[in-house]
C-alpha positions in Angstrom: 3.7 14.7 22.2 1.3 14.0 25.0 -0.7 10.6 24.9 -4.2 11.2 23.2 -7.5 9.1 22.3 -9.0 9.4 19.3 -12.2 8.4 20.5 -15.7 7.6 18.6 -18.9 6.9 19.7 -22.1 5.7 18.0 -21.6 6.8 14.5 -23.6 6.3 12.1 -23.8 7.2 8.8 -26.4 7.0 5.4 -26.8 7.9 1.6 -30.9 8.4 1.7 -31.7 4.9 2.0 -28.7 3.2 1.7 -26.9 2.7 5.5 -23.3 2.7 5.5 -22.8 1.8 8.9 -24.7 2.3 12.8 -23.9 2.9 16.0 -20.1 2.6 15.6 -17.8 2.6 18.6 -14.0 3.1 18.5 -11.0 4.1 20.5 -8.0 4.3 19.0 -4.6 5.5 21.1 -1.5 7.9 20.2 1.4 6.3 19.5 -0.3 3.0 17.7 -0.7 2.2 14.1 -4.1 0.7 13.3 -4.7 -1.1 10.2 -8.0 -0.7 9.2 -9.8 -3.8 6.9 -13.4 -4.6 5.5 -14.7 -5.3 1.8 -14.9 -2.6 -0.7 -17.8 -0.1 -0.3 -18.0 -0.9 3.8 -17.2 2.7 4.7 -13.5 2.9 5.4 -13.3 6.1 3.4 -16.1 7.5 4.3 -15.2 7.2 8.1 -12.0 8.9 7.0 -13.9 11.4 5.4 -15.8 12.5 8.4 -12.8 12.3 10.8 -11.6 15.1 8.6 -14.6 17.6 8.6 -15.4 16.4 4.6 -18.3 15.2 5.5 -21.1 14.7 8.1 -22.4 11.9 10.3 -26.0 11.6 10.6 -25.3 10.8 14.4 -23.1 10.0 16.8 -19.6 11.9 17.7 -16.0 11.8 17.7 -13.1 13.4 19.4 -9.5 14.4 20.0 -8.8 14.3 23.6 -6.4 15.8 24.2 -4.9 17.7 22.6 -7.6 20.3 22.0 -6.8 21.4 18.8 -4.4 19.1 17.2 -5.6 17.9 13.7 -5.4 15.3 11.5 -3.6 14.5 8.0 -4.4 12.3 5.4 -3.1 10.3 2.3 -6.2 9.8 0.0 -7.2 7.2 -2.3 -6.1 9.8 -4.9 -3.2 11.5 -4.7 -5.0 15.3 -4.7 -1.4 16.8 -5.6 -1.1 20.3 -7.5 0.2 18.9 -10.7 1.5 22.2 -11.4 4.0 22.1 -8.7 7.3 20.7 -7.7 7.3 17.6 -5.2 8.9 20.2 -3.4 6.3 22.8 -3.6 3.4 20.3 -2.9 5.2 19.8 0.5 6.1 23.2 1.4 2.3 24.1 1.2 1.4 21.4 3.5 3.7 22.4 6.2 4.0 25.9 6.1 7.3 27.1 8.1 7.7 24.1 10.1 10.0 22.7 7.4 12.7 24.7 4.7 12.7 23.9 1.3 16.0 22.5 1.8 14.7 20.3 4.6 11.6 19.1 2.8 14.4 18.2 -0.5 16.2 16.0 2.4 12.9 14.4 3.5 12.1 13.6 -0.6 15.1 12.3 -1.4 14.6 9.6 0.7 11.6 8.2 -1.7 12.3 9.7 -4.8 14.7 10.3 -7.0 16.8 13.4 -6.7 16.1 15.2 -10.5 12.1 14.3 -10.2 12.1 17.6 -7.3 12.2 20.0 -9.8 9.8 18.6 -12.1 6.3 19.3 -12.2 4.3 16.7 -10.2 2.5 15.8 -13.5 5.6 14.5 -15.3 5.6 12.2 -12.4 4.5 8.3 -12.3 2.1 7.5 -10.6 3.9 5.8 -8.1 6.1 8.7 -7.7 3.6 10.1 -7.0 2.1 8.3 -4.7 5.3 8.8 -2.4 4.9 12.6 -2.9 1.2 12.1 -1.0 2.8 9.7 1.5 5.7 12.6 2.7 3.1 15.2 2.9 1.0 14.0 5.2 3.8 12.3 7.3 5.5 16.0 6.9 3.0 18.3 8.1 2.1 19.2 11.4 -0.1 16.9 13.1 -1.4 14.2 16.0 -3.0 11.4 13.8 -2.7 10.3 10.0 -5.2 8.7 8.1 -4.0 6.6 5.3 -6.4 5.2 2.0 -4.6 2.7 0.5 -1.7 4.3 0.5 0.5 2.0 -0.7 -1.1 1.1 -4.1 0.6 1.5 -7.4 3.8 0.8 -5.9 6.1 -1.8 -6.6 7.4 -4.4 -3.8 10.8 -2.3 -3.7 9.5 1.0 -3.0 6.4 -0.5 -0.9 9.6 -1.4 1.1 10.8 1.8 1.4 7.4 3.9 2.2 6.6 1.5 4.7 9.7 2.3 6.2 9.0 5.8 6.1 5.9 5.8 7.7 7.2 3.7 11.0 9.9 5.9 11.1 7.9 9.2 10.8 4.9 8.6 12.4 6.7 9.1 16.0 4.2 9.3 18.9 1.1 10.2 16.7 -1.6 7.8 15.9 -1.5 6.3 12.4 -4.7 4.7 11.1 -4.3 2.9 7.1 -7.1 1.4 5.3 -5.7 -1.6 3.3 -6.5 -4.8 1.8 -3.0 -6.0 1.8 -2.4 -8.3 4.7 1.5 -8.1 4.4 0.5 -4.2 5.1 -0.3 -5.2 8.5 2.6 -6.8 9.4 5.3 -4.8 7.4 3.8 -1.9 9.9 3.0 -4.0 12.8 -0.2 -2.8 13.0 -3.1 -3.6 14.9 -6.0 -5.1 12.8 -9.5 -3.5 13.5 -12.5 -4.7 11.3 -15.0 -2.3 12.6 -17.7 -2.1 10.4 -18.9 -6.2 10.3 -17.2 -9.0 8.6 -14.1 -9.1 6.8 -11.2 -11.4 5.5 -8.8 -11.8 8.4 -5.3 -13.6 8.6 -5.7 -16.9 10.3 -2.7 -15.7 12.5 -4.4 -13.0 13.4 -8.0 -12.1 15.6 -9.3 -8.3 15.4 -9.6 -6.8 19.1 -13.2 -5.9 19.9 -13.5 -2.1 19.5 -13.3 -0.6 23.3 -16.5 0.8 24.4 
């Protein structure tokens, strides 16, 4: 995949009278997993939101560049699975032809348990489920993932092993998680960003000024 920026300037972003956030100025590269922190209610999902076309800024831009056209996946604070469907299926919608079922039961196995890919998702625990939202995204076809707490729900032993997953997986593309864990940042070995004002950050650590 070619080098990209994922670049965003002077965002800014209300509900009527409430601000959420003004003027905001990223750049974030391909190839780099940035680990996104700020207190509850700053805007972290709501930046997500509007990276993915969900919602709106009120001004400002942001952009791919390039590739023209490559898109963005997400694990969301909920797990928006079809609870109807096999972990299998869930994945196969996601990724269209790019993966066989066969391949996409491989990919599973590696988080899950081998009988739970034949269940429907809502027999699933949560955390089970949790790692069916996690392979999706990584899965599908895309530049840059955006990840909401993605981790949450799941015990130390399988935080382990999605954490894994997602080094592994996320190859050249950019990877951008929103977390409050600060063992998430370096199990990932992630760049911390605290974009939106103040925020709690590891003594050992000092967030890098947003590039402008």
């Amino acid at each position: 995949m070619l080098p990209f920026q994922l670049v965003i300037r002077n965002l800014s972003k209300s509900y009527g009278e409430l601000p959420v956030w003004d003027g905001l100025n990223l750049t974030l590269d391909s190839g780099q997993v940035y680990c996104l922190m700020g207190a509850s209610g700053i805007g972290k999902t709501t930046l997500f939101r509007i990276l993915l076309g969900l919602e709106k800024p009120d001004g400002g831009s942001f952009s791919l560049k390039p590739p023209p056209g490559c898109g963005l996946t997400a694990v969301f604070q909920e797990d928006r699975l079809c609870e109807a469907f096999t972990p299998i299926d869930n994945v196969k919608l996601a990724v269209g032809k790019s993966l066989s079922r066969r391949q996409i039961a491989g990919e599973l196995c590696r988080l899950l348990p081998q009988e739970s890919l034949s269940r429907p998702v809502s027999t699933l625990s949560g955390g089970m489920k949790r790692r069916v939202a996690i392979a999706r995204a990584l899965l599908a076809p895309s530049c840059g993932i955006l990840m909401d707490e993605p981790f949450t729900g799941l015990d130390e032993q399988t935080r382990h092993l999605a954490i894994g997953y997602v080094k592994e997986k996320a190859g050249g593309r950019l990877l951008v998680v929103a977390t409050h864990q600060e063992e998430d940042i370096e199990a990932l070995g992630g760049i911390l960003i605290c974009p939106f004002g103040q925020a709690h950050v590891p003594s050992s650590q000092t967030p890098p000024l947003p590039r402008t």
